[in-house]
C-alpha positions as CSV (number, residue, x, y, z in Angstrom):
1,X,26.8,45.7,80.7
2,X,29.6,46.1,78.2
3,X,26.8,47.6,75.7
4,X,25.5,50.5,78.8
5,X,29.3,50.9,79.2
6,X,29.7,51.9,75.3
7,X,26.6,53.8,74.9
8,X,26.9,55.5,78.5
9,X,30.9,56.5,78.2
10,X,30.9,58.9,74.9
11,X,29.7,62.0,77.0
12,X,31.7,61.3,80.0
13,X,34.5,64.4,81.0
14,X,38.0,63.5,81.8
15,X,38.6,67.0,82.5
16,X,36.0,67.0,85.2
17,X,36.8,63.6,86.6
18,X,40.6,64.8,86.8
19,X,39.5,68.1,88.4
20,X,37.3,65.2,91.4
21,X,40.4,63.6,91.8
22,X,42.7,66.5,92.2
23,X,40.2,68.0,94.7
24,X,39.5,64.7,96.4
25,X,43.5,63.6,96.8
26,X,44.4,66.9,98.4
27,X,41.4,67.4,100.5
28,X,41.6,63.2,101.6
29,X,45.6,63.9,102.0
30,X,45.1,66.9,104.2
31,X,42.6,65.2,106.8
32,X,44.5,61.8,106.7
33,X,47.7,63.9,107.3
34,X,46.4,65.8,110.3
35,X,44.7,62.6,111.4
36,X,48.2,60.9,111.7
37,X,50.0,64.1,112.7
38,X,47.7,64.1,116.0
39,X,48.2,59.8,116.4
40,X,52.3,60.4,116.0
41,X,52.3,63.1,118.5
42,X,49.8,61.4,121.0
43,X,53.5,59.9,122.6
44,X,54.5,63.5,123.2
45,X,51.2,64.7,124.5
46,X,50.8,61.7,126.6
47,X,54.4,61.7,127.8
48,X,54.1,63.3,131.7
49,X,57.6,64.6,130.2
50,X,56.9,65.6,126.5
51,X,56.6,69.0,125.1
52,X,52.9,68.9,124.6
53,X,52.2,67.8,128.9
54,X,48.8,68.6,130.2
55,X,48.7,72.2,130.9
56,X,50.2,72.3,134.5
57,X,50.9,75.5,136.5
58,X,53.4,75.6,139.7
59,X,52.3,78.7,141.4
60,X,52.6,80.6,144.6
61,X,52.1,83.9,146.0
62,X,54.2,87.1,145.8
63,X,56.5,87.3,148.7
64,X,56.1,91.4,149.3
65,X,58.4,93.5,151.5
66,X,55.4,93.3,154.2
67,X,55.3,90.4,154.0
68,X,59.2,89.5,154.4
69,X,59.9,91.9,157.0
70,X,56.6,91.2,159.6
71,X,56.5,87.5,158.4
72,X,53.2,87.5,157.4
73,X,52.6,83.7,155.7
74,X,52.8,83.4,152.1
75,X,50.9,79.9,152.0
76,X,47.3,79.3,151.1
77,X,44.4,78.6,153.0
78,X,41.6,75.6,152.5
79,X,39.1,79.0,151.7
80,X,42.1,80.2,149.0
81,X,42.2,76.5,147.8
82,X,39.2,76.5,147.4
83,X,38.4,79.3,145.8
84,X,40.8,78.7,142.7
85,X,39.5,74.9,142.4
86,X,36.4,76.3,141.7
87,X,37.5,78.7,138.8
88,X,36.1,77.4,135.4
89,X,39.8,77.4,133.9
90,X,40.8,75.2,136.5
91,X,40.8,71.0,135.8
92,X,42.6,70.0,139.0
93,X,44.6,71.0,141.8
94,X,47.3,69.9,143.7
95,X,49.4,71.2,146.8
96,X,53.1,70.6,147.7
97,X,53.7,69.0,150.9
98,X,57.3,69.8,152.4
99,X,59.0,67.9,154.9
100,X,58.9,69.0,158.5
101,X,62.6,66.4,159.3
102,X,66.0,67.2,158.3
103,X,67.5,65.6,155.1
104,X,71.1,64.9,154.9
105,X,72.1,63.3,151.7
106,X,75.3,61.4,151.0
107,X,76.9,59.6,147.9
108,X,79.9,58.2,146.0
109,X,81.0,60.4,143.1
110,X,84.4,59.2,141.2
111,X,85.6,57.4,144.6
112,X,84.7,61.3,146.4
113,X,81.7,61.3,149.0
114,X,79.6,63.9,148.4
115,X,77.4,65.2,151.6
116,X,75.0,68.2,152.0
117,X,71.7,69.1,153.5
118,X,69.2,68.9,151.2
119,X,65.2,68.7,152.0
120,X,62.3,67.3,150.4
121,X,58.9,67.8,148.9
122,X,56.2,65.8,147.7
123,X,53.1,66.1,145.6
124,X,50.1,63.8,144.4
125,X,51.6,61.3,141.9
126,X,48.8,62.5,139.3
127,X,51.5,66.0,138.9
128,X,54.8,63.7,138.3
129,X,56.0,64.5,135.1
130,X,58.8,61.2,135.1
131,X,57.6,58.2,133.4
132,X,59.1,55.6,136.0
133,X,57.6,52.3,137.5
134,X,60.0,53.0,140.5
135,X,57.9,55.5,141.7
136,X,56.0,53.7,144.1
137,X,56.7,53.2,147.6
138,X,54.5,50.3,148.9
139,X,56.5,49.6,152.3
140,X,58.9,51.4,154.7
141,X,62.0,48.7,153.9
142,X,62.0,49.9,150.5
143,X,64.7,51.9,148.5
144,X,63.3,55.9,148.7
145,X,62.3,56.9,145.0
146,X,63.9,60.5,143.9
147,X,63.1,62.8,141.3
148,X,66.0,65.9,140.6
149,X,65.0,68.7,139.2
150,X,66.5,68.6,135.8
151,X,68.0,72.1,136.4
152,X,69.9,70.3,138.9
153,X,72.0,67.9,136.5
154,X,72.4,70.7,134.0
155,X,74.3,72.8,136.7
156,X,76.4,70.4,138.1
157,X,77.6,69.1,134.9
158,X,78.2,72.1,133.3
159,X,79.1,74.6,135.7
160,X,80.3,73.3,139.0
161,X,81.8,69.7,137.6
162,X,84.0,71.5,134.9
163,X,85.5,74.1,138.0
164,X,86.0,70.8,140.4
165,X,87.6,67.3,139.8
166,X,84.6,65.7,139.4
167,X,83.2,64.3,135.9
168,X,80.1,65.2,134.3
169,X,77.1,62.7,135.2
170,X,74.7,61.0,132.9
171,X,71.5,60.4,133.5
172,X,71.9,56.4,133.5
173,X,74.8,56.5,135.7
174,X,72.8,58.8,138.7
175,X,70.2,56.3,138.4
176,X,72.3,53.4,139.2
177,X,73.8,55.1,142.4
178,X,72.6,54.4,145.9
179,X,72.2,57.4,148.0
180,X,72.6,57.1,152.1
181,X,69.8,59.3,153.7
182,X,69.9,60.5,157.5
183,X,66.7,61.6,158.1
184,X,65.0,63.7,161.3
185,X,67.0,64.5,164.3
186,X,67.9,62.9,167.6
187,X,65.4,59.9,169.0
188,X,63.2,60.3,165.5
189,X,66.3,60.4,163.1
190,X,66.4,57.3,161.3
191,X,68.9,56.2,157.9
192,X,67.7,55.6,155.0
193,X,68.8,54.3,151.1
194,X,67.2,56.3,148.3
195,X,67.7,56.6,144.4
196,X,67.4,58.9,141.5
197,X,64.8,57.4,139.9
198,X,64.4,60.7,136.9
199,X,64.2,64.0,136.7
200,X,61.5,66.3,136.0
201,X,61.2,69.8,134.0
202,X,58.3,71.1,135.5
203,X,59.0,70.8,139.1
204,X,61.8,73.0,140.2
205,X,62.1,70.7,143.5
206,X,63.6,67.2,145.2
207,X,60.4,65.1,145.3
208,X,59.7,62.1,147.1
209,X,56.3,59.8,146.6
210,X,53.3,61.1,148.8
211,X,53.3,57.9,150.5
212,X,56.6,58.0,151.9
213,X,56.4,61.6,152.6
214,X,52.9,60.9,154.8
215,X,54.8,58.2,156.8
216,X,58.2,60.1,157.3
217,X,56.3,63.5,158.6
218,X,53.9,61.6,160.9
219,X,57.0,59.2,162.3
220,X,59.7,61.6,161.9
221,X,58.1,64.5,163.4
222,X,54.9,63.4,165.3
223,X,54.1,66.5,167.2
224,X,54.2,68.6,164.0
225,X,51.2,70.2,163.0
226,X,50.1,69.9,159.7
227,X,50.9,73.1,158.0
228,X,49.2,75.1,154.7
229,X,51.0,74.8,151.6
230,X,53.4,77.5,150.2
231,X,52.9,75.8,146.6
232,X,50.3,74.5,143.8
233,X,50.4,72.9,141.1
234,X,47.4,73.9,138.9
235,X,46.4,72.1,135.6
236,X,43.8,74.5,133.5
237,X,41.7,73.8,131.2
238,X,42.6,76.2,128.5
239,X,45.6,78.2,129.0
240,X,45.1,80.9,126.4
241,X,41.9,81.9,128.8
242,X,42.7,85.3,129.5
243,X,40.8,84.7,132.7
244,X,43.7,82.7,134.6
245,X,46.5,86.2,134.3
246,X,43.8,88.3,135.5
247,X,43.0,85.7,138.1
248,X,46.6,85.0,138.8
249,X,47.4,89.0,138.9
250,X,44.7,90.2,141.3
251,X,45.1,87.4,143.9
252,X,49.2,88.4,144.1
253,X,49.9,85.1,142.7
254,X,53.2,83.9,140.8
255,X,53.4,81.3,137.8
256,X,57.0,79.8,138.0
257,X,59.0,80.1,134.8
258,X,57.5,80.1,131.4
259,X,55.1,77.4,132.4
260,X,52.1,79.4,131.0
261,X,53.7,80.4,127.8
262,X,54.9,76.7,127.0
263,X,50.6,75.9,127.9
264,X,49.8,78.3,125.2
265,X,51.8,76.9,122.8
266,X,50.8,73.2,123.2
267,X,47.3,74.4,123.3
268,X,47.8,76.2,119.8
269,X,49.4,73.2,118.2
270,X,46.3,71.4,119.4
271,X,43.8,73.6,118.0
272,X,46.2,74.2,114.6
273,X,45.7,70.3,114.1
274,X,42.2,70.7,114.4
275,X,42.1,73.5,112.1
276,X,43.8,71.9,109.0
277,X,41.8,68.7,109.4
278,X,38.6,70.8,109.2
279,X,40.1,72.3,105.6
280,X,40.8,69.1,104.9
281,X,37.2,67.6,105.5
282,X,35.8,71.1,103.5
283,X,38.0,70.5,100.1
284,X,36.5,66.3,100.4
285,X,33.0,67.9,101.2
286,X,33.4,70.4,98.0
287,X,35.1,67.7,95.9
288,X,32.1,65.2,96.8
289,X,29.9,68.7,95.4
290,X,31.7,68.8,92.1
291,X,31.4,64.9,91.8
292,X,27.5,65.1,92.4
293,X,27.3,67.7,89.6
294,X,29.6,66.0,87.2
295,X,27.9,63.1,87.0
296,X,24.7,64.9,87.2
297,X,25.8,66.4,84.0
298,X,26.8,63.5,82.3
299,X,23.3,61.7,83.3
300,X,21.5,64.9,82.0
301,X,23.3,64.7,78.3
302,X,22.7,61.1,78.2
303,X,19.0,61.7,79.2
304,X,17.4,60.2,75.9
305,X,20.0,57.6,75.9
306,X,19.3,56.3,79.3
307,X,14.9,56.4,78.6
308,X,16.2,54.3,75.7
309,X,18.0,51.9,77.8
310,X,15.0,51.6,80.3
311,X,12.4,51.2,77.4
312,X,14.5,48.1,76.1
313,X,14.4,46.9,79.8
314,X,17.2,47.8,81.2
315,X,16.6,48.6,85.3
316,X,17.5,51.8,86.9
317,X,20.0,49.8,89.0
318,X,21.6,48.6,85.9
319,X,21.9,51.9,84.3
320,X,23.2,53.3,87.1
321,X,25.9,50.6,87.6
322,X,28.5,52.5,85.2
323,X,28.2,55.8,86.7
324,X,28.8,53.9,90.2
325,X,31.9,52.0,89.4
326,X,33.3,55.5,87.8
327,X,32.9,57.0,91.5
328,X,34.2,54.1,93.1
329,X,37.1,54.0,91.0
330,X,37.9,57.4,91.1
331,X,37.5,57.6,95.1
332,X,39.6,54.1,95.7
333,X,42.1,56.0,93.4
334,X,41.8,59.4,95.5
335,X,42.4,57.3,99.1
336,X,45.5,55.0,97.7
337,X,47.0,58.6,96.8
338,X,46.1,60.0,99.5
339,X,47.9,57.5,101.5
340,X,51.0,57.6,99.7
341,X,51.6,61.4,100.1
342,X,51.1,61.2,103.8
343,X,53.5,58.6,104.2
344,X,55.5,61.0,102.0
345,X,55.6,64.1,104.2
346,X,55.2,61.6,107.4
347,X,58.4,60.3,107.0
348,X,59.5,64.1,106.6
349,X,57.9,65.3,109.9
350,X,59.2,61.8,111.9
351,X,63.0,63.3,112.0
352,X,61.3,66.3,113.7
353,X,59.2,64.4,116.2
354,X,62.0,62.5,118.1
355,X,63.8,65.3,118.8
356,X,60.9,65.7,121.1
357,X,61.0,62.8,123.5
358,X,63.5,60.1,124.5
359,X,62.8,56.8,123.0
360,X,60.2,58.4,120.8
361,X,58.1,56.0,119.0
362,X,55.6,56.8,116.5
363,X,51.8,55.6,116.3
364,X,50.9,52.5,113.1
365,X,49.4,53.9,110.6
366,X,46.2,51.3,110.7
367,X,43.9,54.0,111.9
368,X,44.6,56.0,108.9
369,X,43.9,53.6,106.5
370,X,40.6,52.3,108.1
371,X,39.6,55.8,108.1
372,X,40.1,56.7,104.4
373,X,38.9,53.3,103.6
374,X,35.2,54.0,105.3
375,X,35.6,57.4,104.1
376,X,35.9,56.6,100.4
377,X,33.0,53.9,100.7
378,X,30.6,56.2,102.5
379,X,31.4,58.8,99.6
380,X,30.7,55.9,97.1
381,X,27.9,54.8,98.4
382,X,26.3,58.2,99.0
383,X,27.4,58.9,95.3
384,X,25.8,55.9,94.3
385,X,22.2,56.2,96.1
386,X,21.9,59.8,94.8
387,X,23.0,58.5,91.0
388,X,20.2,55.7,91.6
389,X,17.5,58.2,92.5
390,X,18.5,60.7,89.9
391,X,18.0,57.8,86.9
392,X,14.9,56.9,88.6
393,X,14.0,60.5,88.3
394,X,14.9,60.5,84.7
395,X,12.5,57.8,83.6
């Protein structure tokens, strides 16, 4: 072996091999990089609360002067509902259900009572964007769950708390309060304890579980018909479709807040990720090119050498052992490098990240590994078939 080694090695370019390696470590760094970019951010994307949410829409219809001053309905019909869960955009639908009681809430606030009306709504528990295992409601004796519009907190402790002689409120200490609830009116009315169990940036509303809401409106108001929903929440498919505004806009319907901008942006991060990972897999595939042709090369100026060495008999697999440990060496070299500048410019991006999401914690980076690993054999071992063939060929 050590005399193929010596005979084999006098032709071989270190400029070309460099130029692999160079090509190889930045194309391997690039796809391992937005491999682990997508694993790190799966936290956010998964979080019902994170930035990058499934693409939900709360929407209702426009409220026009008609309709405000004949009181014509502004909810949607089962043919409306329908009609949009059958759009191609549209993943899934859901519908608000408001409750036909009364709600009067009551709680202690730095030794104050605090007491107003307040009302309730509910949606299916698929829409709740709170991460909370107090959620459920599995029997009437149970505390009520909660969920305050974010919106909410934000206003009282920084408009209405600094004008009164009440202190702002952190989350942790609303959760640990136990509200009093008086709910319906006269022989239905019936008390209630209930508390904040989160609160949610996409819903602009006081929610209570579905569950409980189905058992308060049938006890608490049994003669009440069941009425169509004013609101939906909508989760699309692709929110840069331009197909959901022009939907939207001729059926007189309104997206609440920024909802569909925020979509578009998640959505674009997505498909950015996608997009550098595909450069990243075109530099390997042209740097697996230029390795191909390389050794080709050096195989084609040591063609007299190598019919030598198989007229003395010396096998093709022997021959072609050399050339195979100088791609395995130089791809082993390419992923370890690889690695190491991820983890570079990972522990960069991580500050970023947990800004994010509370108690943000990032994805291992075992999946990364295992995937440059099997890359880097794959590319050896398709290296080192053609290199076999190609000395075969020779002879």
């Amino acid at each position: 072996m050590r005399l193929i080694w010596k005979v084999l090695r006098q032709n071989i370019s270190i400029g070309q091999l460099f130029g692999f390696v160079l090509a190889n470590i930045i194309g391997l760094t690039i796809i391992v990089l937005g491999l682990q970019l997508y694993l790190d951010i799966q936290p956010i994307m998964g979080d019902k609360a994170g930035f990058m949410r499934p693409d939900y829409m709360v929407v209702s219809k426009q409220v026009s002067n008609e309709a405000a001053v004949f009181g014509e309905k502004t909810t949607f019909s089962q043919a409306e509902l329908d009609d949009i869960r059958s759009q191609e955009f549209v993943s899934k639908i859901g519908v608000f259900t408001p409750a036909q009681y009364s709600v009067y809430l009551s709680l202690m606030i730095s030794s104050y009572e605090l007491s107003t009306e307040m009302f309730f709504e509910s949606v299916p528990d698929d829409f709740i964007d709170v991460n909370s295992e107090d959620w459920a409601y599995p029997n009437a004796d149970d505390l009520v769950p909660i969920i305050l519009p974010r919106a909410f907190l934000n206003l009282y402790n920084f408009s209405y708390a600094p004008s009164s002689s009440f202190g702002a409120l952190s989350d942790d200490m609303i959760n640990t309060m136990i509200i009093d609830l008086t709910l319906g009116d006269g022989a239905y009315q019936v008390k209630k304890k209930g508390r904040v169990v989160g609160f949610s940036s996409r819903l602009n509303t006081i929610l209570v579980p579905q569950a409980f809401m189905t058992w308060a409106n049938s006890t608490l108001t049994p003669d009440a018909e069941e009425e169509d929903p004013a609101r939906i929440i909508v989760q699309v498919t692709n929110p840069t479709d331009k197909r959901i505004a022009e939907y939207f806009e001729s059926h007189h319907l309104n997206v609440e807040g920024d909802k569909l901008d925020s979509s578009k942006a998640a959505w674009f991060v997505r498909i950015l990720i996608s997009g550098v990972m595909m450069v990243g897999l075109v530099i390997c595939m042209l740097a697996f090119y230029v390795l191909v042709l390389s050794i080709f090369l050096l195989m084609q100026r040591n063609h007299d050498v190598i019919r030598n060495l198989r007229a003395i008999g010396y096998t093709s697999t022997k021959v072609a052992i050399p050339y195979q440990l100088i791609v395995l060496f130089t791809n082993m070299l390419s992923v370890v490098t690889a690695m190491v500048g991820m983890m570079a410019i990972r522990k960069y991006y991580l500050t970023y990240l947990a800004d994010f999401a509370p108690d943000y914690q990032p994805a291992t980076v075992t999946l990364a590994w295992i995937v440059l690993i099997c890359f880097g054999l794959i590319v050896s071992a398709a290296n080192a078939v053609l290199i076999k063939q190609a000395i075969k060929k020779t002879c």
